[in-house]
N, CA, C and O atoms as a GROMACS GRO file, in nm:
protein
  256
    1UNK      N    1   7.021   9.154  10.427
    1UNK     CA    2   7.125   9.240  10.373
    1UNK      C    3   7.066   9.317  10.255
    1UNK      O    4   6.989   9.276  10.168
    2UNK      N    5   7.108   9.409  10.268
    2UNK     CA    6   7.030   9.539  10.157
    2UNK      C    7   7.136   9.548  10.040
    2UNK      O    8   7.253   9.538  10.076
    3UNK      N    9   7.114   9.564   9.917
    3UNK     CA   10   7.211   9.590   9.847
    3UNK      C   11   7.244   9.776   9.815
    3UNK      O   12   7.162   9.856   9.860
    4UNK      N   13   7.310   9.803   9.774
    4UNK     CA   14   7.351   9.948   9.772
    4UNK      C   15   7.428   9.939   9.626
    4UNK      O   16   7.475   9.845   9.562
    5UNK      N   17   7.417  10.103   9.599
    5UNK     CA   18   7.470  10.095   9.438
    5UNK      C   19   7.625  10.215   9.476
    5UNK      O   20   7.633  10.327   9.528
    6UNK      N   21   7.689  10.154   9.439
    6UNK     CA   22   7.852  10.247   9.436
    6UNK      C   23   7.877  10.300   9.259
    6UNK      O   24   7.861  10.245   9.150
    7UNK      N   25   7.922  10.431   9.304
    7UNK     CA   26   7.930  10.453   9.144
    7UNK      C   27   8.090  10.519   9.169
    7UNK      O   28   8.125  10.577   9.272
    8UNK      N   29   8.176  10.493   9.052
    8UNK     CA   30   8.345  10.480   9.046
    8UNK      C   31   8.377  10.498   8.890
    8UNK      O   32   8.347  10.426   8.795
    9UNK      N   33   8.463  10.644   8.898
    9UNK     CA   34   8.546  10.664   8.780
    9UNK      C   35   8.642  10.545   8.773
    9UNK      O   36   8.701  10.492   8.867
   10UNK      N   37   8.648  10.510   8.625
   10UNK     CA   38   8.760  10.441   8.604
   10UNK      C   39   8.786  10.483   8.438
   10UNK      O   40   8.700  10.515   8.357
   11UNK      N   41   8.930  10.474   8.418
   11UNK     CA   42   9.000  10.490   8.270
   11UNK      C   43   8.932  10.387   8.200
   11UNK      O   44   8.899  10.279   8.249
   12UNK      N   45   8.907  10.436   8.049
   12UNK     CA   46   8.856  10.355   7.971
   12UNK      C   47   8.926  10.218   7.954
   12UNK      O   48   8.866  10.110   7.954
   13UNK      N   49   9.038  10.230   7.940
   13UNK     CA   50   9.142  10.121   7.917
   13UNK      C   51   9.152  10.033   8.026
   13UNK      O   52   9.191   9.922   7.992
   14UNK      N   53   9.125  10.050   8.177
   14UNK     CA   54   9.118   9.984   8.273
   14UNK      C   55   8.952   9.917   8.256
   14UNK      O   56   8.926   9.806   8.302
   15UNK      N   57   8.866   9.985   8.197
   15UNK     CA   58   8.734   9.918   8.247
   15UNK      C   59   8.718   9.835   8.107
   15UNK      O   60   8.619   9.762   8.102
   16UNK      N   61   8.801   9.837   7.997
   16UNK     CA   62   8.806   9.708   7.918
   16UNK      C   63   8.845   9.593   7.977
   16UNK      O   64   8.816   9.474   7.984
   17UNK      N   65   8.897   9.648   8.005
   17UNK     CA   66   9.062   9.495   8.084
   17UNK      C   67   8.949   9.461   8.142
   17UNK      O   68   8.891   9.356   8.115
   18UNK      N   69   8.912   9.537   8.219
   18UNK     CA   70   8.800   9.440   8.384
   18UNK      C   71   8.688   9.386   8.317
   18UNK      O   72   8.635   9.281   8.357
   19UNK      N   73   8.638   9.462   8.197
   19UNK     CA   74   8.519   9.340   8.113
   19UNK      C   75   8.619   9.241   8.034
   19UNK      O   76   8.581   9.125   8.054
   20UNK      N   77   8.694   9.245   7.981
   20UNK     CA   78   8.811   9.116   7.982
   20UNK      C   79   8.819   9.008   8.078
   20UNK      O   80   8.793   8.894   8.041
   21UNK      N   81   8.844   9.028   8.170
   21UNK     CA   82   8.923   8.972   8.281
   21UNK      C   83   8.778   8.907   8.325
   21UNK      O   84   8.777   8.786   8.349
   22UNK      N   85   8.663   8.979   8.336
   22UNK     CA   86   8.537   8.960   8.369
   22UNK      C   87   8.496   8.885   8.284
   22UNK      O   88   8.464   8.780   8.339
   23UNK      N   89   8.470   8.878   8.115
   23UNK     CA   90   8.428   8.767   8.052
   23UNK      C   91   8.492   8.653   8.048
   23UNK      O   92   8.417   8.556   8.032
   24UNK      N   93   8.657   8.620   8.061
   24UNK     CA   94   8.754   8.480   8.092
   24UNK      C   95   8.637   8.440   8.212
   24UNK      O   96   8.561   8.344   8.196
   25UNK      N   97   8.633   8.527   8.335
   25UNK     CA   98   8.577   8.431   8.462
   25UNK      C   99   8.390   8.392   8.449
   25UNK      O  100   8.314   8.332   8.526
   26UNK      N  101   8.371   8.451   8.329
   26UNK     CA  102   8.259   8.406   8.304
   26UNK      C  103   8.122   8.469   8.420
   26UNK      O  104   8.031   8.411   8.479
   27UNK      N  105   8.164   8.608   8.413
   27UNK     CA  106   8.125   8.698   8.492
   27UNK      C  107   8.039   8.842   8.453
   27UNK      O  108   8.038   8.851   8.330
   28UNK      N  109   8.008   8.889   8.479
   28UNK     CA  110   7.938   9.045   8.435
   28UNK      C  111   8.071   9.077   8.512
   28UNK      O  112   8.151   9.009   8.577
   29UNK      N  113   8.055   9.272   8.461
   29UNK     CA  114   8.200   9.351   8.534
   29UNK      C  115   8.153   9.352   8.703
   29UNK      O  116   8.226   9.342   8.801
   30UNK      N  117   7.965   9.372   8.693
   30UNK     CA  118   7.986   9.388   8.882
   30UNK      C  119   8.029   9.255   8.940
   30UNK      O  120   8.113   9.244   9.030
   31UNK      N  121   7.973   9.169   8.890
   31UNK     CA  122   8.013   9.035   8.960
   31UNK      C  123   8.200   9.028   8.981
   31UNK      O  124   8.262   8.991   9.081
   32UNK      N  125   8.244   9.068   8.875
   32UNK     CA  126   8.427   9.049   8.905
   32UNK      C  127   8.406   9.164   8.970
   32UNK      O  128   8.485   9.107   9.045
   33UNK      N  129   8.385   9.248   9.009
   33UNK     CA  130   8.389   9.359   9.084
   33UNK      C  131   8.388   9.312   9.235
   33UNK      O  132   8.485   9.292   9.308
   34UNK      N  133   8.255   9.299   9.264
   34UNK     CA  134   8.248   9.218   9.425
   34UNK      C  135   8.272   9.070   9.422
   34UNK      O  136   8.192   9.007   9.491
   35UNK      N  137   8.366   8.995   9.358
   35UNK     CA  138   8.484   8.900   9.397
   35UNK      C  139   8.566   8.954   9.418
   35UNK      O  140   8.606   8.896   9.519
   36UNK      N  141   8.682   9.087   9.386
   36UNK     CA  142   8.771   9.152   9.390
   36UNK      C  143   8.750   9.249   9.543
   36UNK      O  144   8.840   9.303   9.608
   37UNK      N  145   8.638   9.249   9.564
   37UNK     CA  146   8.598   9.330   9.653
   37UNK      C  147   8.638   9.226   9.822
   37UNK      O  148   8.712   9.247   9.917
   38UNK      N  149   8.563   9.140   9.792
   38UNK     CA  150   8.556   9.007   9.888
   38UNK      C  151   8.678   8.988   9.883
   38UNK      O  152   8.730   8.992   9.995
   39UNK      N  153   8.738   8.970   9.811
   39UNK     CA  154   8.901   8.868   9.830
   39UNK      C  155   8.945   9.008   9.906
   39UNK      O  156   8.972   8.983  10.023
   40UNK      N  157   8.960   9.142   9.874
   40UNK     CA  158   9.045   9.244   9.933
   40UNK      C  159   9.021   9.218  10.091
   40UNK      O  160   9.111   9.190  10.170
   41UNK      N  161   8.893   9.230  10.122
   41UNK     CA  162   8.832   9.222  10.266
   41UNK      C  163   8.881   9.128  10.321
   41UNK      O  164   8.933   9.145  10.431
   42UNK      N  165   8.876   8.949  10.236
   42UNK     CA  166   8.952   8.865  10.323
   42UNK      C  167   9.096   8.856  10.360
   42UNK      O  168   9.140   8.788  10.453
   43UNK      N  169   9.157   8.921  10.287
   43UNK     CA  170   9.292   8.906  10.299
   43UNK      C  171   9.351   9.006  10.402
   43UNK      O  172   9.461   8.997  10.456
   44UNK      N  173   9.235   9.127  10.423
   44UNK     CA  174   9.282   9.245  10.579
   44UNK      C  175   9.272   9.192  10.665
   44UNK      O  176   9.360   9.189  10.751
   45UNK      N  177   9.125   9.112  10.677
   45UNK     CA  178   9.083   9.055  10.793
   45UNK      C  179   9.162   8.944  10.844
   45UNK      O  180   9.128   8.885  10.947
   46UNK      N  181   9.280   8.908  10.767
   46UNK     CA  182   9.355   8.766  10.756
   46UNK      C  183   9.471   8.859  10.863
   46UNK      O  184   9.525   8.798  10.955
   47UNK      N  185   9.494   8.975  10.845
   47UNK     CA  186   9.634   9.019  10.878
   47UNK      C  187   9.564   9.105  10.988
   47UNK      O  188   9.642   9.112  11.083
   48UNK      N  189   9.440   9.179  11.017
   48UNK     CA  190   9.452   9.246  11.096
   48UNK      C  191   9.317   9.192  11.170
   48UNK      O  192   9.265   9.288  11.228
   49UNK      N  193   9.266   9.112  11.183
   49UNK     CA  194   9.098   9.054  11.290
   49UNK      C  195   9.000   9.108  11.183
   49UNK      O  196   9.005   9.198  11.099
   50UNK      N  197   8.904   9.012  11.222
   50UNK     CA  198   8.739   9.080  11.138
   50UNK      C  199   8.736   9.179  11.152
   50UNK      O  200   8.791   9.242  11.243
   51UNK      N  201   8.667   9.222  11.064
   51UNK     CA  202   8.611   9.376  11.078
   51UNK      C  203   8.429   9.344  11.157
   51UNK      O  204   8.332   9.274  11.128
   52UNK      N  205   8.460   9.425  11.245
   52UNK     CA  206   8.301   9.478  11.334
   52UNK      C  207   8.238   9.581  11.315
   52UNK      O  208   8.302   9.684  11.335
   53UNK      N  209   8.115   9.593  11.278
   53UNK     CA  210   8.078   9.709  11.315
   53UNK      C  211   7.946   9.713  11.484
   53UNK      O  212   7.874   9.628  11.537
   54UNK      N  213   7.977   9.853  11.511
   54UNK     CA  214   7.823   9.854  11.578
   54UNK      C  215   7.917   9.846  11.746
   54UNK      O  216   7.846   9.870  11.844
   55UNK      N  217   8.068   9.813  11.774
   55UNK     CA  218   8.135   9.846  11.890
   55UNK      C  219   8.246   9.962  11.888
   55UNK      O  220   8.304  10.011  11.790
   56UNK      N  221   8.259   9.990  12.016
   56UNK     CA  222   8.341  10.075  11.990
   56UNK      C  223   8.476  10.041  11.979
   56UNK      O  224   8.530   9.970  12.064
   57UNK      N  225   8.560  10.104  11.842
   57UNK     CA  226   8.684  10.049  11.796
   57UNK      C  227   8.795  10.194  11.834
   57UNK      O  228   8.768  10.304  11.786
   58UNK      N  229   8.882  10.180  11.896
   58UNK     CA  230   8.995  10.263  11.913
   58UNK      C  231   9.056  10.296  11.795
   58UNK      O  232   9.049  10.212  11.705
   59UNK      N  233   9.107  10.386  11.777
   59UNK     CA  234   9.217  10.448  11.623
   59UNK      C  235   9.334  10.332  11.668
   59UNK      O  236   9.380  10.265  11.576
   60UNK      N  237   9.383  10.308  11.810
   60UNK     CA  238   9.511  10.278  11.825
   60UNK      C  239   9.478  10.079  11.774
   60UNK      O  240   9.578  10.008  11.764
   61UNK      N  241   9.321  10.012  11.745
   61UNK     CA  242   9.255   9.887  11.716
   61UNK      C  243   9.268   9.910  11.594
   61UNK      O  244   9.327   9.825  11.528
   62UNK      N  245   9.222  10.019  11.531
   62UNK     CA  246   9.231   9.991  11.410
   62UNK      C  247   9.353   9.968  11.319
   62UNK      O  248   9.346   9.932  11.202
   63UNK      N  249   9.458   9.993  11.384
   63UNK     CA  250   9.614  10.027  11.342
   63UNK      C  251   9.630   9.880  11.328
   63UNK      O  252   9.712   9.854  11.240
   64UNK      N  253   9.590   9.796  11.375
   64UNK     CA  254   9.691   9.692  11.378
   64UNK      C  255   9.639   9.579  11.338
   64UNK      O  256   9.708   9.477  11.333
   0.00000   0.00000   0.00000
């Protein structure tokens, strides 16, 4: 697995909170970043199937 770099506006006042929220969990901001990231992913995949890549997925598959 390759890592990749994402770059994201955020309000000053929001990216305190998240180094906040990030030093309680005893974290850097990317690290609370991709936990926040992971939990989002598990909780789609909970309601709508894994996500695949690399088959072919219908618009009317992805809906649901």
């Amino acid at each position: 697995m390759s890592i990749k770099s994402l770059s994201i506006r955020i309000d000053e006042e929001m990216l305190n909170k998240l180094h906040y929220v990030a030093d309680y969990e005893a974290r850097s901001a990317n690290g609370q970043i991709i936990v926040l990231i992971r939990d989002c992913i598990e909780q789609f995949e909970e309601k709508h199937g894994k996500i695949e890549f690399g088959k072919a997925v219908s618009a009317e598959n992805k809906k649901k």
